[in-house]
C-alpha positions in Angstrom: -81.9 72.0 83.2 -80.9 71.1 79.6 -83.3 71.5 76.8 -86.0 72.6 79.7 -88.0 76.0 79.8 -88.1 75.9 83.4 -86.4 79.2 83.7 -88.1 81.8 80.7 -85.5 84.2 79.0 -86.7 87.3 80.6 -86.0 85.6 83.9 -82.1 84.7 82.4 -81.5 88.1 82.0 -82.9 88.8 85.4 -80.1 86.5 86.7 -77.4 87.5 84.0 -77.9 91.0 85.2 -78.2 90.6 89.2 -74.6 88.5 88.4 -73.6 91.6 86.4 -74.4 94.0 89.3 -72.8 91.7 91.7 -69.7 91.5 89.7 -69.5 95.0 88.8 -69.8 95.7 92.8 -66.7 93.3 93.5 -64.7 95.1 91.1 -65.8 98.9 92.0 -65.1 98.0 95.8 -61.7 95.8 95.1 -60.4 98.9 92.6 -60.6 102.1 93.4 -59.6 103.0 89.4 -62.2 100.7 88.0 -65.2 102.3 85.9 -64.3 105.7 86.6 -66.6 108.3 85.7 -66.9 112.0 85.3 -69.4 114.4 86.3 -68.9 118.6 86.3 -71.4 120.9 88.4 -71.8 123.9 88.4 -72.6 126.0 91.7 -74.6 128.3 91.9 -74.3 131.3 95.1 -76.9 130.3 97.8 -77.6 126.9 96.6 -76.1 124.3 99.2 -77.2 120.8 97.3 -77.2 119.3 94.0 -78.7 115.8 92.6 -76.0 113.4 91.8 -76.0 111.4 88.6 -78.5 109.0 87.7 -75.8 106.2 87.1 -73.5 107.5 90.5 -72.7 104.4 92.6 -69.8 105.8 94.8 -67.7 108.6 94.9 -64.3 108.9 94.4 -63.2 112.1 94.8 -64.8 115.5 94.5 -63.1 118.6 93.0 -63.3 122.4 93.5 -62.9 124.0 90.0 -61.7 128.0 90.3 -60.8 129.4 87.0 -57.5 127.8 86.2 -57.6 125.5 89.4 -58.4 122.4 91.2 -59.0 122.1 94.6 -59.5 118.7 96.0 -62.4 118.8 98.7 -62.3 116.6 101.7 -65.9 115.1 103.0 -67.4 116.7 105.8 -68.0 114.6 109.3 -70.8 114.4 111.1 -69.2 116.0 114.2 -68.3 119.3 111.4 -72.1 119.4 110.0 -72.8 120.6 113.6 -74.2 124.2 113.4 -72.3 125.3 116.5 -68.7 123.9 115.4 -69.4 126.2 112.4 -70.3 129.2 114.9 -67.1 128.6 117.0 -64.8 128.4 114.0 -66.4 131.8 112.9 -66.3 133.4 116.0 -62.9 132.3 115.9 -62.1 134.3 113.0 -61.8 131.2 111.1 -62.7 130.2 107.5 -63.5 126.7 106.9 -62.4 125.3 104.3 -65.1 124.4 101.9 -66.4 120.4 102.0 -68.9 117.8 100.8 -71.0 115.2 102.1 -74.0 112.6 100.5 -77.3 112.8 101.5 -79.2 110.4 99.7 -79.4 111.3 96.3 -77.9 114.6 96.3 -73.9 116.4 96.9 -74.3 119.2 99.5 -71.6 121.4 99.9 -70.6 123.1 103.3 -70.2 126.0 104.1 -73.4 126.8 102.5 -72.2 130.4 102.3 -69.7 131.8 99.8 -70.5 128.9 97.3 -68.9 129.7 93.6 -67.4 128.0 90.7 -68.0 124.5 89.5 -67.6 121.0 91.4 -65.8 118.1 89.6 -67.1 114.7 90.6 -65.5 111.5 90.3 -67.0 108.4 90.9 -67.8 105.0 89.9 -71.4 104.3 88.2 -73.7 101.8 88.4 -74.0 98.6 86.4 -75.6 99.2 83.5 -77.9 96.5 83.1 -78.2 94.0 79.7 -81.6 94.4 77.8 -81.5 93.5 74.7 -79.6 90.7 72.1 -76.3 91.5 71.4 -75.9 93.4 74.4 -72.2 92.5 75.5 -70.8 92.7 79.3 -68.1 96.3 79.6 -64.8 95.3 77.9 -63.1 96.1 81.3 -64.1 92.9 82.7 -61.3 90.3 81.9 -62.7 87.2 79.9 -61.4 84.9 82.3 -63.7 87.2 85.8 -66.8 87.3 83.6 -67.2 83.3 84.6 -68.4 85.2 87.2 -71.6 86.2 86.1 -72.2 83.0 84.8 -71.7 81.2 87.7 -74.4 83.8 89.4 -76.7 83.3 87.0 -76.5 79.4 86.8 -76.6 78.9 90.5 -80.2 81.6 90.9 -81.7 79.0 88.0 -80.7 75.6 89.8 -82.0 76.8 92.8 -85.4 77.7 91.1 -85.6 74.2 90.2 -84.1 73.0 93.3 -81.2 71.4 91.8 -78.4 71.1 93.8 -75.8 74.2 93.4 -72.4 73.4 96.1 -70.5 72.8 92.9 -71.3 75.8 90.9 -71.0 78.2 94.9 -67.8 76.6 95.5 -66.3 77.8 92.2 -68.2 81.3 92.4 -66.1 81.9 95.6 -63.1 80.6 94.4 -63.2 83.2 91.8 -64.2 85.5 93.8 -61.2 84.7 96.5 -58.9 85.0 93.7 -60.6 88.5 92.5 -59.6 90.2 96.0 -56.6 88.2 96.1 -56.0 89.9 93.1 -56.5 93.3 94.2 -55.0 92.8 97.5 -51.3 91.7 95.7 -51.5 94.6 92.9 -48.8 96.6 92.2 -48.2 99.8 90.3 -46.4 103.2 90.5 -49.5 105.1 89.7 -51.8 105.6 92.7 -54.8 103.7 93.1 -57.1 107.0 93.0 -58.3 110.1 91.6 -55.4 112.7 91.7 -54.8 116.5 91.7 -54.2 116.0 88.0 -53.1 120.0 87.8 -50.7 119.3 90.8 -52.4 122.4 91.9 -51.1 124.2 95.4 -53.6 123.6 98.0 -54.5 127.3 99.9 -56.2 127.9 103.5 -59.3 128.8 102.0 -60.1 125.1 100.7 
């Protein structure tokens, strides 16, 4: 491949980028901390769904803001977004608490009725891809895991030419053996996800 213009630069950063995203993926999935992001919605009475962020890749946890307060939501299952479990569990004399589920592109929250007060949304975003020169990979990616991406990229452009790549696989998978290895072993006293950062007492209503 040296000193050959076999693969043109818009295609490099094509490759540079899909190892990016691949990368970025590993790390999002292997640490529930990593690339953390912040989103605040506010609700508005009789309105059940709202459009996530552009760059939202995963949640992490989802917040009920109240004045002073935070309540942490739980996600609603499948079996509970069944209209008649809602009807027995009023009938009952029952208030469910308030949850959230995903659907596609948008947070809905359930019950729809008696919706008020803001949603906090944590979650981690998407890659955000390299476009132009000087454009420099996020520095949360150690030096040493950012071989990575290189290793993505160089194997995509040997294969174009259909050069042979077992060297370069064997060392992406290595590294990324040792990446989940990595996350598997860690240790730390501070949990490995978002919090009740107000420590805030948890009612029936929520």
């Amino acid at each position: 491949m040296t000193g050959n213009a076999f693969v043109s630069d818009t295609r490099w950063t094509d490759y540079i980028n899909a190892g990016g995203g691949a990368l970025h993926s590993l790390l999002v999935y292997s640490f529930e901390d990593y690339a953390l992001s912040k989103q605040t919605i506010n609700l508005v009475a009789g309105t059940a769904e709202y459009s996530l962020p552009a760059t939202f890749l995963i949640e992490r946890k989802v917040f009920l803001l109240s004045g002073n307060d935070r309540y942490p939501l739980q996600r609603l299952s499948l079996q509970e977004l069944d209209g008649t479990s809602l009807d027995l569990l009023r009938a009952s004399g029952i208030i469910p608490r308030m949850k959230y589920y995903l659907l596609n592109d948008k947070i809905r929250i359930w019950p729809e009725s008696g919706i008020s007060g803001q949603l906090e949304l944590w979650y981690a975003p998407q890659w955000t891809a390299l476009v132009n020169v000087g454009d420099t990979i996020p520095a949360t990616i150690p030096d040493n895991w950012a071989d990575f991406i290189v290793l993505h990229a160089a194997i995509r452009a040997l294969k174009k030419e259909r050069s042979d790549t077992s060297d370069l696989v064997a060392e992406l998978i290595a590294l990324k053996e040792e990446i989940k290895e990595y996350a598997a072993n860690r240790t730390s006293g501070q949990p490995r996800q978002v919090v009740n950062l107000d420590n805030t007492y948890i009612g029936d209503l929520y």
